[in-house]
N, CA, C and O atoms as a CHARMM CRD file, in Angstrom:
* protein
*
  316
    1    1 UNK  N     -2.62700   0.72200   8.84300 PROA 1      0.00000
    2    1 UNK  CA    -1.61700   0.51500   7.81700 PROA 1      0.00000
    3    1 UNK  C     -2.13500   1.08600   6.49800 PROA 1      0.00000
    4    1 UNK  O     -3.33300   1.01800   6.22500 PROA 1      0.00000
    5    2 UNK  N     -1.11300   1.73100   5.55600 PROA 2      0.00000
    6    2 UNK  CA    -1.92100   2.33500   4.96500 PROA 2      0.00000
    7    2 UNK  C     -1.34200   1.49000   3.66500 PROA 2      0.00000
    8    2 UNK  O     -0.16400   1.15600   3.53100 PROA 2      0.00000
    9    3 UNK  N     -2.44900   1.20600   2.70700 PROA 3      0.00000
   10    3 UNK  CA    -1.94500   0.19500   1.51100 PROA 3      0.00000
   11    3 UNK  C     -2.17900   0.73700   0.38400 PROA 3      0.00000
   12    3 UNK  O     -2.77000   1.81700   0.40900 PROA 3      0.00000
   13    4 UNK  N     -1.80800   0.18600  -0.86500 PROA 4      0.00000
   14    4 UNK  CA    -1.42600   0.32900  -2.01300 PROA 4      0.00000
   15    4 UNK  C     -1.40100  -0.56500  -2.80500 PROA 4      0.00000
   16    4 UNK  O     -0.65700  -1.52900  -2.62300 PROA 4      0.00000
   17    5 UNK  N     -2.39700  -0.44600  -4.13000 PROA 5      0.00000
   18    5 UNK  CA    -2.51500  -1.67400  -5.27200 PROA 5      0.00000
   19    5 UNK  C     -1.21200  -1.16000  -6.11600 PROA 5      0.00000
   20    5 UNK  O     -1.09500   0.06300  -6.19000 PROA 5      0.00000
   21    6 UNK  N     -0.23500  -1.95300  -6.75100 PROA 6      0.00000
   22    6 UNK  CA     1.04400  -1.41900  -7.03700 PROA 6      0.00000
   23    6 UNK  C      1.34600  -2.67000  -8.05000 PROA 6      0.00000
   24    6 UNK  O      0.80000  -3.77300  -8.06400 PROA 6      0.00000
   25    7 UNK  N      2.48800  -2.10900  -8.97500 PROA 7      0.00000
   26    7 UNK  CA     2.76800  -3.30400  -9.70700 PROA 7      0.00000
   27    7 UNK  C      4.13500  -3.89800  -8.74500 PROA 7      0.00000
   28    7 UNK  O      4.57100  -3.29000  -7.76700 PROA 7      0.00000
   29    8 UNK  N      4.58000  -4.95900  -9.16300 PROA 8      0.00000
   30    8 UNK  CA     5.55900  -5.86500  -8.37900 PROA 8      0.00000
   31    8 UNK  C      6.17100  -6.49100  -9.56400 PROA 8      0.00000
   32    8 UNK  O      5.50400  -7.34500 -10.14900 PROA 8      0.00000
   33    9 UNK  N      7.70700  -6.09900 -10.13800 PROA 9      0.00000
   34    9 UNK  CA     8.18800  -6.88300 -11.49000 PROA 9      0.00000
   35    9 UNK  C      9.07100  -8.14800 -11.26800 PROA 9      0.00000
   36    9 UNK  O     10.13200  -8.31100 -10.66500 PROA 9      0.00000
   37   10 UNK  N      8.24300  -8.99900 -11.98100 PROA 10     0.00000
   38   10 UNK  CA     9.21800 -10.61100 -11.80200 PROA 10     0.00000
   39   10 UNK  C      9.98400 -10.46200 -13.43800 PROA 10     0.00000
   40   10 UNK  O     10.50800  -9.51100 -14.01800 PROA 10     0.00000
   41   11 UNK  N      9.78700 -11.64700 -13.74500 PROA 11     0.00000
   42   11 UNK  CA    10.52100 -12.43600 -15.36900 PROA 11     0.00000
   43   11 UNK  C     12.40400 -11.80000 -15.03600 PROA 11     0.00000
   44   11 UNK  O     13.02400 -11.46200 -14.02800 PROA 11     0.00000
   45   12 UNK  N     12.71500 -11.90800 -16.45200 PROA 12     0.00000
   46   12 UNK  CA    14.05700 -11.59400 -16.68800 PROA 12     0.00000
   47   12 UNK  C     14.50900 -10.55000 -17.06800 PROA 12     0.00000
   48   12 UNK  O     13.83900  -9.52300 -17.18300 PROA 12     0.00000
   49   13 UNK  N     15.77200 -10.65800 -17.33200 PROA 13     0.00000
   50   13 UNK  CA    16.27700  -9.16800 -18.02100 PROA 13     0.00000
   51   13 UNK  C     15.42800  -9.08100 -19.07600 PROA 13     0.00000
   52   13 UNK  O     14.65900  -9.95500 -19.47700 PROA 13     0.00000
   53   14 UNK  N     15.61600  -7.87100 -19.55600 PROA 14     0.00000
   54   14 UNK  CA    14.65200  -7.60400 -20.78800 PROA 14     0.00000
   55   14 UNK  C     13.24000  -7.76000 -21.31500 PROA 14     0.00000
   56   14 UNK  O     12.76000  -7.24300 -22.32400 PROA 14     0.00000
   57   15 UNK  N     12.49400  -8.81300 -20.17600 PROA 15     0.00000
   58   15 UNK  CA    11.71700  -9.70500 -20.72500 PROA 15     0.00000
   59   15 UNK  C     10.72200  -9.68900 -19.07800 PROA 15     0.00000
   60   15 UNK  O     10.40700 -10.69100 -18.43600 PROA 15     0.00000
   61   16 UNK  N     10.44300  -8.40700 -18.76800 PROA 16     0.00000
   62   16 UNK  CA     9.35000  -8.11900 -17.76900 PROA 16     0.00000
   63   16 UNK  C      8.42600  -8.80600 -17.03100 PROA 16     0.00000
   64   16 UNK  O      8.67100  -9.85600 -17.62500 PROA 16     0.00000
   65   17 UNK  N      7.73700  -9.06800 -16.40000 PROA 17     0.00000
   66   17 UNK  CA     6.38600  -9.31200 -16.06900 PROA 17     0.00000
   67   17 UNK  C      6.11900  -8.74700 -15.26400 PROA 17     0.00000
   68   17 UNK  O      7.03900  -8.24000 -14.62300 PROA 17     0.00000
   69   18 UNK  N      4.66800  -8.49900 -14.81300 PROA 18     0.00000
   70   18 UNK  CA     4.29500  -8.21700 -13.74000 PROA 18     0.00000
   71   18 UNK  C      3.36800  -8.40900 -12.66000 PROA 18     0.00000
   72   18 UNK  O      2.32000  -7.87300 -13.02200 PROA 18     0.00000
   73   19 UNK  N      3.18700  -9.04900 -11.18200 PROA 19     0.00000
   74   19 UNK  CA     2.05500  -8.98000 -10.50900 PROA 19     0.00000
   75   19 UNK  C      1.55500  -7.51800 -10.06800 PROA 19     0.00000
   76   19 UNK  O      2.06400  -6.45800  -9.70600 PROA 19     0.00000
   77   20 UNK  N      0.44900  -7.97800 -10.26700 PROA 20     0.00000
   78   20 UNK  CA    -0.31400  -6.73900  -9.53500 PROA 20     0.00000
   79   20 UNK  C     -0.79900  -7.35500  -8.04900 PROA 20     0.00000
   80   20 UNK  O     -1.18400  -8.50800  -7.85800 PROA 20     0.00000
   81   21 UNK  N     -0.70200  -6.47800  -7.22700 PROA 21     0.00000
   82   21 UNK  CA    -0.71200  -6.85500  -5.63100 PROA 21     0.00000
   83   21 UNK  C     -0.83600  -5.65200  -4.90000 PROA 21     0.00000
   84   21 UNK  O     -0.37300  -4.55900  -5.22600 PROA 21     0.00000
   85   22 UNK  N     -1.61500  -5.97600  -3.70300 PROA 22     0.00000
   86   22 UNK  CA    -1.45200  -5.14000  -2.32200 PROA 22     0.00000
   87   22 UNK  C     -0.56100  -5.35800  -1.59900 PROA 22     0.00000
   88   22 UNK  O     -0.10900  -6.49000  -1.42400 PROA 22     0.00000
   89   23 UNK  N      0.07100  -3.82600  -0.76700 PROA 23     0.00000
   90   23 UNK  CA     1.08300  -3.87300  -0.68100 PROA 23     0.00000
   91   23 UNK  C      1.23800  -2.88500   0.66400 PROA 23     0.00000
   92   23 UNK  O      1.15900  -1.71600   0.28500 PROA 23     0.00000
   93   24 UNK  N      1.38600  -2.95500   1.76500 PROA 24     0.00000
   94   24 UNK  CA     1.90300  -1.36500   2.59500 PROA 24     0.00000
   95   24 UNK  C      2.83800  -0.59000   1.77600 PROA 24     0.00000
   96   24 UNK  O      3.82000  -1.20100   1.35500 PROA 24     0.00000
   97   25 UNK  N      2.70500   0.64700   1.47600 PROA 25     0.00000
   98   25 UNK  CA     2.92500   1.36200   0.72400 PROA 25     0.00000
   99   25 UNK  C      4.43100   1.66800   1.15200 PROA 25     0.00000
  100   25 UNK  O      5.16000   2.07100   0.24600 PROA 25     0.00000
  101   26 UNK  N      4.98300   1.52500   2.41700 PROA 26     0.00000
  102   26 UNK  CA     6.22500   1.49900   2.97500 PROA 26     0.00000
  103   26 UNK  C      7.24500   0.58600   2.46200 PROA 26     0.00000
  104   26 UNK  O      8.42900   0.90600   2.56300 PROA 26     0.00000
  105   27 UNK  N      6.93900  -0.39600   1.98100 PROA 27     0.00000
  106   27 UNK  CA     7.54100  -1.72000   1.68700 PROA 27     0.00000
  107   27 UNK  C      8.04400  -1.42900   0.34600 PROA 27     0.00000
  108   27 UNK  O      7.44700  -0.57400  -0.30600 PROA 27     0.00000
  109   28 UNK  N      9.50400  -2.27900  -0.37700 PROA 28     0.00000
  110   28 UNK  CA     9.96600  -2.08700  -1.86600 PROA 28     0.00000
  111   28 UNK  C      9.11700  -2.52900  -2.70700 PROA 28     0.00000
  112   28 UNK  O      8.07600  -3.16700  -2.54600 PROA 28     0.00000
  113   29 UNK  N      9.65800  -2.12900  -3.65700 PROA 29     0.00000
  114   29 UNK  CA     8.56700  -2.51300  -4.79700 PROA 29     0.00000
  115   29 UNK  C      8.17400  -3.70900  -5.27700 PROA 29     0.00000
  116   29 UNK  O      7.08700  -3.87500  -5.82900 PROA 29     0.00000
  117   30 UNK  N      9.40800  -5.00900  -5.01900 PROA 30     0.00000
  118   30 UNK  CA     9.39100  -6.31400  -4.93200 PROA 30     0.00000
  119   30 UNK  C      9.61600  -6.74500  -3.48300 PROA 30     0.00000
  120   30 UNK  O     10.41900  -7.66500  -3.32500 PROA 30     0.00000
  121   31 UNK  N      8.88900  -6.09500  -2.13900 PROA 31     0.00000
  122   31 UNK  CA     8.83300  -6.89900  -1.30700 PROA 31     0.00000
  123   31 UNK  C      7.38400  -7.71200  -1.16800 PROA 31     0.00000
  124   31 UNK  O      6.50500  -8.03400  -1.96800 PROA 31     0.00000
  125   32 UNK  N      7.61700  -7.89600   0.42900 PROA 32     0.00000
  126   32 UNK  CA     6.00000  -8.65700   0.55700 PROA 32     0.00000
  127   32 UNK  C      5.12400  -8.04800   0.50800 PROA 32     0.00000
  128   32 UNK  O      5.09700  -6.89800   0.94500 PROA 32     0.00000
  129   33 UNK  N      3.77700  -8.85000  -0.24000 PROA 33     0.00000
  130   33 UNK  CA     2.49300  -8.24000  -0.22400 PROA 33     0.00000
  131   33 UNK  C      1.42500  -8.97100   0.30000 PROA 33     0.00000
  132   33 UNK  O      1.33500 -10.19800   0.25400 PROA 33     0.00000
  133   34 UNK  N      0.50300  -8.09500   0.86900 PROA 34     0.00000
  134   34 UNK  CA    -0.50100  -9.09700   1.05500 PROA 34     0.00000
  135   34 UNK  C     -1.20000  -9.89700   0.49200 PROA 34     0.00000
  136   34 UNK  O     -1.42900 -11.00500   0.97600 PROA 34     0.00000
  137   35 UNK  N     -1.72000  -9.45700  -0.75100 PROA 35     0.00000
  138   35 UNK  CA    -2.71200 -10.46800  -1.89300 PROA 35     0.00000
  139   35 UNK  C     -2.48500  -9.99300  -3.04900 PROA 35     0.00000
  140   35 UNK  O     -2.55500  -8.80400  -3.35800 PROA 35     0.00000
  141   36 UNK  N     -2.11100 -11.19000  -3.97200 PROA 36     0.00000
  142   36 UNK  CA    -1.94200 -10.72500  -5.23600 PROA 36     0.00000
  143   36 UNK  C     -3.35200 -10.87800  -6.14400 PROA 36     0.00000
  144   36 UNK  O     -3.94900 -11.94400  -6.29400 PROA 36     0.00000
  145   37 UNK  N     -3.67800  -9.83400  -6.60800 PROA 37     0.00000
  146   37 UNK  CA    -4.93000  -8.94700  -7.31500 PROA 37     0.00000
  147   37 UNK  C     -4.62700  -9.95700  -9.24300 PROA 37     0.00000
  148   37 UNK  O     -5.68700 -10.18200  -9.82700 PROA 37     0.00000
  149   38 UNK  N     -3.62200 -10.32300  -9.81900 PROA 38     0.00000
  150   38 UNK  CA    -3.49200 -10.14500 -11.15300 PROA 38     0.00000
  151   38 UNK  C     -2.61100 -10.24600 -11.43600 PROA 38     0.00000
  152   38 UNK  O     -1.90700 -10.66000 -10.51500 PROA 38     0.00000
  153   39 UNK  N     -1.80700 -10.00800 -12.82700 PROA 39     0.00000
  154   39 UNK  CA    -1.07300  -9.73800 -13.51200 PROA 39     0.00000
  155   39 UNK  C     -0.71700  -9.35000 -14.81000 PROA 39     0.00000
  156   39 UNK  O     -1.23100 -10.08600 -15.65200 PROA 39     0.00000
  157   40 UNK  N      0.12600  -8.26700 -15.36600 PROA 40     0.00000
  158   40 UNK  CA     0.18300  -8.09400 -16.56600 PROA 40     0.00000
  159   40 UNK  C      1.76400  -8.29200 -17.12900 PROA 40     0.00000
  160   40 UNK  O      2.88200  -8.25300 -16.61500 PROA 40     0.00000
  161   41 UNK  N      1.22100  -8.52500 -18.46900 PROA 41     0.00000
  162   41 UNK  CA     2.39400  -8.93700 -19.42600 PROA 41     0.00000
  163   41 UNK  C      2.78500  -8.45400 -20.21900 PROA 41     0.00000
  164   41 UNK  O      2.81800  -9.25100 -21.15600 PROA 41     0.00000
  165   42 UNK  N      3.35000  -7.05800 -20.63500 PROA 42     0.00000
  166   42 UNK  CA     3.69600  -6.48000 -21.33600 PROA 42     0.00000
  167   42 UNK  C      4.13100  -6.85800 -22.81500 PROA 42     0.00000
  168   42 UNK  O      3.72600  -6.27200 -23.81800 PROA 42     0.00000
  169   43 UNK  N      5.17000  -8.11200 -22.79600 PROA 43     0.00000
  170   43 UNK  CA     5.60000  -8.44100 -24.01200 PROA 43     0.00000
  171   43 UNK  C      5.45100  -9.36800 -25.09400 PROA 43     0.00000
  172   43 UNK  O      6.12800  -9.62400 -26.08900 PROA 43     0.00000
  173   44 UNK  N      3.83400 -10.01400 -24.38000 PROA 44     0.00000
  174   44 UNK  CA     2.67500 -10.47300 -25.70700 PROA 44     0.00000
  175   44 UNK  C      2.54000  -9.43800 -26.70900 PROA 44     0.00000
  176   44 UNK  O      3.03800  -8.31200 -26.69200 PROA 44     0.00000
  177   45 UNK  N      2.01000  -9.82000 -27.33600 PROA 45     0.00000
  178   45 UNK  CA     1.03500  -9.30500 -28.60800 PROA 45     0.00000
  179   45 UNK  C      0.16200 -10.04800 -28.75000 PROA 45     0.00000
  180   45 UNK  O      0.21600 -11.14500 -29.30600 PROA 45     0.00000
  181   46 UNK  N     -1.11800  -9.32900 -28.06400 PROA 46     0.00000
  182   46 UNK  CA    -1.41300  -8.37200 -27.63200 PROA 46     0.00000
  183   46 UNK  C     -0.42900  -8.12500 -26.22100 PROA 46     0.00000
  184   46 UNK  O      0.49400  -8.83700 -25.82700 PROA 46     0.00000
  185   47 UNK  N     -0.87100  -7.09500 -25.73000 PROA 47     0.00000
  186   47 UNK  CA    -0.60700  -7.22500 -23.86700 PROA 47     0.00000
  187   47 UNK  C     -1.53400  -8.22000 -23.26600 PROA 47     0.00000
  188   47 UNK  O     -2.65100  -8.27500 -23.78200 PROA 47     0.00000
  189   48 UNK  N     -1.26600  -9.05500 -22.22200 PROA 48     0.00000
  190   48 UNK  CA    -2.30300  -9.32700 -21.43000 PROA 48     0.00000
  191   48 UNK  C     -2.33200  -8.85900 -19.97700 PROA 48     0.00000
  192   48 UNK  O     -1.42600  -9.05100 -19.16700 PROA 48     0.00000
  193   49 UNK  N     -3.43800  -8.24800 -19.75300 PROA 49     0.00000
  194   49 UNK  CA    -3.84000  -8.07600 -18.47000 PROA 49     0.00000
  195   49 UNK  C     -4.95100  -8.84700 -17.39000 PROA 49     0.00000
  196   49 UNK  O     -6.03800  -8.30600 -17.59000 PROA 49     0.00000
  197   50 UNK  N     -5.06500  -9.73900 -16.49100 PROA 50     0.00000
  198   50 UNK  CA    -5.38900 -10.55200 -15.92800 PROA 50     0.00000
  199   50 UNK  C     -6.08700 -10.09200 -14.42600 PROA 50     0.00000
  200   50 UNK  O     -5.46000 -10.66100 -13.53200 PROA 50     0.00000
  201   51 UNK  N     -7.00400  -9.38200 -13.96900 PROA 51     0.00000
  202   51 UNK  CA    -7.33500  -8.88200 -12.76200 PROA 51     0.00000
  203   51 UNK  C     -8.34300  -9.29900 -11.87700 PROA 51     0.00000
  204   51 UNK  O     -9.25700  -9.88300 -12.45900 PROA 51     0.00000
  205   52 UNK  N     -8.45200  -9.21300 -10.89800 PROA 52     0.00000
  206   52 UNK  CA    -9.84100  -9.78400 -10.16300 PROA 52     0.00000
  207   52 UNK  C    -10.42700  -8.64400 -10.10200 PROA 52     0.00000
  208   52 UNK  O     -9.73100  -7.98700  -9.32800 PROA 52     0.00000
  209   53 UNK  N    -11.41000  -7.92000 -10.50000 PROA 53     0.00000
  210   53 UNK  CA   -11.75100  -7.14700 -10.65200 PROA 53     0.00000
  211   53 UNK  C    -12.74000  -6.47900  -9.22400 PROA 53     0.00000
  212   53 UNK  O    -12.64800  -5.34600  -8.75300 PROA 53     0.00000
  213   54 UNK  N    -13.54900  -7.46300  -8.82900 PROA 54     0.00000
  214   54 UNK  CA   -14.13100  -7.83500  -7.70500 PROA 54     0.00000
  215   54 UNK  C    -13.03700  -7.05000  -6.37600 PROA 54     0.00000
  216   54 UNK  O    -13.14400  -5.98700  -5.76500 PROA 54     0.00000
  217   55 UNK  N    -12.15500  -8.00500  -6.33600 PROA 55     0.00000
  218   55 UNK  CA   -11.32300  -7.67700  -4.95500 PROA 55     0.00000
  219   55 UNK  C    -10.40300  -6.50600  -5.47400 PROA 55     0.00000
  220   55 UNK  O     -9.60700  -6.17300  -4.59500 PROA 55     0.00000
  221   56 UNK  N    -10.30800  -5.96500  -6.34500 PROA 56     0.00000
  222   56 UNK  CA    -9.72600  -4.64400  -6.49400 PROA 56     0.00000
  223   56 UNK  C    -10.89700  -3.81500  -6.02500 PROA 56     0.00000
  224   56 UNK  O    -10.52800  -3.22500  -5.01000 PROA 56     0.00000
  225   57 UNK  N    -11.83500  -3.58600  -6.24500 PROA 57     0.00000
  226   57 UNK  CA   -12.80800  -2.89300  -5.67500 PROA 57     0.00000
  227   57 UNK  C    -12.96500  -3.13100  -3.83700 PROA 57     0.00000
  228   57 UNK  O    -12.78000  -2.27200  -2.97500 PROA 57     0.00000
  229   58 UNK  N    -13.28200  -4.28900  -3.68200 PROA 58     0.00000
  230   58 UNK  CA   -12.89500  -4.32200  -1.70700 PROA 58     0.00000
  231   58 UNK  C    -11.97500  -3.88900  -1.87500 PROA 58     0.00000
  232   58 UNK  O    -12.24800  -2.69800  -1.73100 PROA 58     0.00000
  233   59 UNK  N    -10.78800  -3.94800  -2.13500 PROA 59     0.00000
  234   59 UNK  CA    -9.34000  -3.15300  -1.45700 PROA 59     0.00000
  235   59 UNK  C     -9.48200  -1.71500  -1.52300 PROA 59     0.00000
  236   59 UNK  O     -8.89200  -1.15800  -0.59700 PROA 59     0.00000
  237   60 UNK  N     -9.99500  -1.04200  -2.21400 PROA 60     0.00000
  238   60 UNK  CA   -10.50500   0.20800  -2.46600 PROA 60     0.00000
  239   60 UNK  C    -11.43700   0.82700  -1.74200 PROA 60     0.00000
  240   60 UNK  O    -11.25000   1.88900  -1.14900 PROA 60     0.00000
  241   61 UNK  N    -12.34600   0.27300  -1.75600 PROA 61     0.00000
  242   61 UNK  CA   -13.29500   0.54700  -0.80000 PROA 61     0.00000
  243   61 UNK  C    -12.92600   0.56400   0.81200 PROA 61     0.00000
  244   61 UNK  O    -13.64600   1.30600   1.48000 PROA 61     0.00000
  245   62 UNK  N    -11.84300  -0.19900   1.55900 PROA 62     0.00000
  246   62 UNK  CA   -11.04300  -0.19300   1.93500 PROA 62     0.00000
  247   62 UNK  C    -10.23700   1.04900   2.62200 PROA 62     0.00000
  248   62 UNK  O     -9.92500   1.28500   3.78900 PROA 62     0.00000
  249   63 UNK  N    -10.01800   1.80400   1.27500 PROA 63     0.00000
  250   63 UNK  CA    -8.92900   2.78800   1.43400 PROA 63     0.00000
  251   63 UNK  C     -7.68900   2.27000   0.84300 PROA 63     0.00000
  252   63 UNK  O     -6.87900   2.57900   1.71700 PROA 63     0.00000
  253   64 UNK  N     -7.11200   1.75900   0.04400 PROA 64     0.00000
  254   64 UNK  CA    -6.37400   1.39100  -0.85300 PROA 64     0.00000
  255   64 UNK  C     -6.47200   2.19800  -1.62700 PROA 64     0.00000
  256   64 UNK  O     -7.53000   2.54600  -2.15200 PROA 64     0.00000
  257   65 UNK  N     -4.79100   2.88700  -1.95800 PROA 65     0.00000
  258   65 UNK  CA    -4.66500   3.43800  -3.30500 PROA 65     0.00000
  259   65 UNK  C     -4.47100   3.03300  -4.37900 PROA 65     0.00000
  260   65 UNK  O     -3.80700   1.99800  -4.31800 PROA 65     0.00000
  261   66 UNK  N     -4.68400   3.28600  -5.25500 PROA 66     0.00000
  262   66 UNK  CA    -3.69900   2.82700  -6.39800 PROA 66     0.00000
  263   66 UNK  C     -3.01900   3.64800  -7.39800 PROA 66     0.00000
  264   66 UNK  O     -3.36200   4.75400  -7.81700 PROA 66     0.00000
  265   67 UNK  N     -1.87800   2.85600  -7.75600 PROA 67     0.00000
  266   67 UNK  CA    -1.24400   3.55800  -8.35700 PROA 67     0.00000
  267   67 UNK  C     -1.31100   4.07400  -9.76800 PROA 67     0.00000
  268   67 UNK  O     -2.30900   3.55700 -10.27000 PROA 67     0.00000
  269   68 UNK  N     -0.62600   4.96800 -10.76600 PROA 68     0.00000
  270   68 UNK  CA    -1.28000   5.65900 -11.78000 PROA 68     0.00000
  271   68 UNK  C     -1.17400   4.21400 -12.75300 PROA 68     0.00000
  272   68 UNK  O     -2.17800   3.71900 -13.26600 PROA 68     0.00000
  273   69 UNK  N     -0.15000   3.78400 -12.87100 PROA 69     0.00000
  274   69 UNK  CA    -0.12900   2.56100 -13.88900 PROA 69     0.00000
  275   69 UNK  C     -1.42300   1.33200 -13.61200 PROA 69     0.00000
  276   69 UNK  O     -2.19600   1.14800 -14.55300 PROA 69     0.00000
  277   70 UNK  N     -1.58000   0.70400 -12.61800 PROA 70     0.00000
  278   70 UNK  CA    -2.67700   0.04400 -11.94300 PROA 70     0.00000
  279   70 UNK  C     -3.64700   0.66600 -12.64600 PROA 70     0.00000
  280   70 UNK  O     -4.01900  -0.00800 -13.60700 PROA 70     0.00000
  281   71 UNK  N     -4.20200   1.71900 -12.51900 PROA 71     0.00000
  282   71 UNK  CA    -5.19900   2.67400 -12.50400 PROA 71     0.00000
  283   71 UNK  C     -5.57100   2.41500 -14.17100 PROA 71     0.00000
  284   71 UNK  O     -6.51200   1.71600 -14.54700 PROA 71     0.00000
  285   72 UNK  N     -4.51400   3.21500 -15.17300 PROA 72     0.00000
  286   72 UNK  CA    -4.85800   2.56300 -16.17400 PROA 72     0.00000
  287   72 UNK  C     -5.20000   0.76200 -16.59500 PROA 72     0.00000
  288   72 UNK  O     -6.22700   0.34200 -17.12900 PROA 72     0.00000
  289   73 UNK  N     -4.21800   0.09800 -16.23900 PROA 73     0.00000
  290   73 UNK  CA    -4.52700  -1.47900 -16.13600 PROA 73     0.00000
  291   73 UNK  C     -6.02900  -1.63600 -15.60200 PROA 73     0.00000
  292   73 UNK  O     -6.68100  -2.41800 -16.29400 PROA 73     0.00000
  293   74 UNK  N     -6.36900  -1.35800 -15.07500 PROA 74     0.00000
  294   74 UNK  CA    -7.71200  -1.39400 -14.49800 PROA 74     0.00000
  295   74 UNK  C     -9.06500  -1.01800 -15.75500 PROA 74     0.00000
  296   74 UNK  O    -10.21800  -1.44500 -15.69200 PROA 74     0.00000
  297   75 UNK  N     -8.67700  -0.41000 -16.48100 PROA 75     0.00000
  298   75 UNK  CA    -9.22200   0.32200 -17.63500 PROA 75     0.00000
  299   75 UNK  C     -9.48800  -0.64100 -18.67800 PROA 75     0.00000
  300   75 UNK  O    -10.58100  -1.02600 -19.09300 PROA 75     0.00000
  301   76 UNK  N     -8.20900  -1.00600 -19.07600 PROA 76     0.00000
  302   76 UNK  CA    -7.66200  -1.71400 -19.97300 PROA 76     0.00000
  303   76 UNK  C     -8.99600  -2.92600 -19.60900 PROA 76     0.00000
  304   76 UNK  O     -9.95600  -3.12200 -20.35400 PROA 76     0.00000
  305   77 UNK  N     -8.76500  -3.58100 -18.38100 PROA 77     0.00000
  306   77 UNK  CA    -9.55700  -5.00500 -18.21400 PROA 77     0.00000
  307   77 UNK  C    -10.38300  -4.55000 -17.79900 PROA 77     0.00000
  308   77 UNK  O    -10.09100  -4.90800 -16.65800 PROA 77     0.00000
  309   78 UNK  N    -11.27200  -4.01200 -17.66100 PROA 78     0.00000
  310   78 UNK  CA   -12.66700  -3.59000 -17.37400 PROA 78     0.00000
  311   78 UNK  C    -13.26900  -3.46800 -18.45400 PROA 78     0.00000
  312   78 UNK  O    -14.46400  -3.75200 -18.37400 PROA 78     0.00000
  313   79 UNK  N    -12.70500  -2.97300 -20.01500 PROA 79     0.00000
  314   79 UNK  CA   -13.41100  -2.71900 -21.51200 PROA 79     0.00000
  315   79 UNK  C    -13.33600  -3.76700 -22.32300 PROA 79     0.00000
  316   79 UNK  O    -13.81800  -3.70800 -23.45400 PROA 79     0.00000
């Protein structure tokens, strides 16, 4: 199966959120995932970004992609 660290958007209209999660890359963008990795929040001030940093790396190591947004998020909470 081939997987994917991906964002997944909950909250409301206007008013975003997001999990970060693994995912078969086949599946919608809000379907099921296997493990949720985090989450970010776009419409703090600041942003917050929330990650396990740890198990993003096993999923990777893995063979897990991730995606370009993830990728930056990953940045963000690592500095």
């Amino acid at each position: 199966m081939a997987t994917i660290i991906r964002l997944s958007r909950g909250g409301r209209k206007k008013r975003p959120f997001y999990s970060v999660v693994v995912m078969d890359e086949r599946k919608r963008r809000d379907g099921a995932f296997i493990e949720k990795l985090g989450y970010y929040d776009p419409c703090t001030e600041p942003e917050v970004v929330k990650l396990d940093l740890e198990r993003v790396k096993a999923w990777t190591d893995q063979g897990a992609k991730v995606s370009d947004r993830v990728a930056s998020l990953i940045g963000k909470a690592s500095a």
